[in-house]
C-alpha positions in Angstrom: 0.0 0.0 0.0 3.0 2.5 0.6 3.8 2.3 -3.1 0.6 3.0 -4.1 0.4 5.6 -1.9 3.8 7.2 -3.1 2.6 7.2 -6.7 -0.3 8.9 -6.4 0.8 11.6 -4.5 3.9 11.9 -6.1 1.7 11.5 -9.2 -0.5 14.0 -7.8 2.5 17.0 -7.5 4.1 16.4 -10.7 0.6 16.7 -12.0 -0.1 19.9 -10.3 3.1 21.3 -11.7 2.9 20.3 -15.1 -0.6 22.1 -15.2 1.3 25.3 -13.7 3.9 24.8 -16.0 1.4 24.3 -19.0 -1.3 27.4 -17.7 1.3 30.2 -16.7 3.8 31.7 -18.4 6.6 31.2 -15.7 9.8 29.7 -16.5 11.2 26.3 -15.5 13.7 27.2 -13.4 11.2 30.1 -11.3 9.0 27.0 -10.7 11.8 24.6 -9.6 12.8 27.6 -6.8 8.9 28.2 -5.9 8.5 24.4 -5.5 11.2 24.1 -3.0 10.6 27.7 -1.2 7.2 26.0 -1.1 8.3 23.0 0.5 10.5 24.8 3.3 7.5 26.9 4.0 5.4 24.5 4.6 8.3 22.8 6.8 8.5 26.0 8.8 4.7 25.6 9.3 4.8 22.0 10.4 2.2 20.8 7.7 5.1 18.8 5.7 6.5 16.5 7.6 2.7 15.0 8.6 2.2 15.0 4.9 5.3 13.4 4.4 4.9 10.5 7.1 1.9 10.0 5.1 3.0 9.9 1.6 6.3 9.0 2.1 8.4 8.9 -1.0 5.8 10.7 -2.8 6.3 13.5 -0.9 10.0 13.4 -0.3 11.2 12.6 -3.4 9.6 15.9 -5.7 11.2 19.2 -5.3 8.8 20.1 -2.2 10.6 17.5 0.2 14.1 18.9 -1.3 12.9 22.5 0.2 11.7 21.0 3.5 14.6 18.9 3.6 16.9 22.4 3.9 14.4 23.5 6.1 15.2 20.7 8.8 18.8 21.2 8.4 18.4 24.7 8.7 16.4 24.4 11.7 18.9 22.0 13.4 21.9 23.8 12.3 20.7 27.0 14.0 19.7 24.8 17.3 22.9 23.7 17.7 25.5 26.5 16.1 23.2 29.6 17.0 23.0 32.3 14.2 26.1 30.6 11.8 23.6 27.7 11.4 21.7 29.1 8.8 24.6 29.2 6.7 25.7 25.5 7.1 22.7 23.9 8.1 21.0 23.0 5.0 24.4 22.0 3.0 24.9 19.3 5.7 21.3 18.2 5.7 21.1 17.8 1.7 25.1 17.2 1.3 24.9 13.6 0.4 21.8 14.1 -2.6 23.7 17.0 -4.0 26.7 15.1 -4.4 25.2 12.4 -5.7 23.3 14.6 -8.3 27.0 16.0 -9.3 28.6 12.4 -9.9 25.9 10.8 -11.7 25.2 13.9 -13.8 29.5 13.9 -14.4 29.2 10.1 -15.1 26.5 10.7 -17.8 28.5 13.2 -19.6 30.6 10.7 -20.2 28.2 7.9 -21.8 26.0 10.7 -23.8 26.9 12.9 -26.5 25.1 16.2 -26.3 24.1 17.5 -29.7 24.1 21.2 -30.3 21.0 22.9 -32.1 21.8 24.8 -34.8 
């Protein structure tokens, strides 16, 4: 039942965004940084994480658990280091999918050849 719940509401957010993607006129990458100031927002309020219990990987996975995933480090950080947290929190909390972004996307460049539009 957890994978069907994942998919749907995983299904659910990608399907939300594609219709804001398809209905406004914002760009990609102004919709990747709303997603995730979304997600730490809703952090902050503490309605993501009970959403996220609930869905699981549906709700972690999308760019909404990335931006409540810096909120927790943040949030930590600043609980333990005082005001200096804020700085280091969220690159400790998110260090290990960031880097894993970074190899995988330096491994593909390897195996794919990128062709140039004319």
């Amino acid at each position: 039942m957890e994978y069907i719940t994942a998919f749907l509401v995983g299904g659910a957010i990608c399907a939300l965004v594609q219709i804001l993607v398809d209905r406004t006129k914002l760009m990609p990458g102004r919709i990747m940084v709303l997603l995730v100031c979304t997600g730490a927002v809703l952090g902050f309020c503490g309605i993501y994480q009970p959403f996220q219990d609930m869905a699981g990987s549906g709700a972690s996975v999308p760019l909404l658990g990335f931006g409540n995933l810096l909120w927790k480090g943040v949030k930590e950080a600043v609980d333990q280091n005082g005001f200096l947290g804020i700085f280091m929190g969220g690159f400790k909390a998110s260090a290990v999918g960031i880097s894993a972004a970074l190899i995988f996307g330096y491994i593909a460049s390897f195996i794919f050849d990128p062709k140039m539009k004319k």
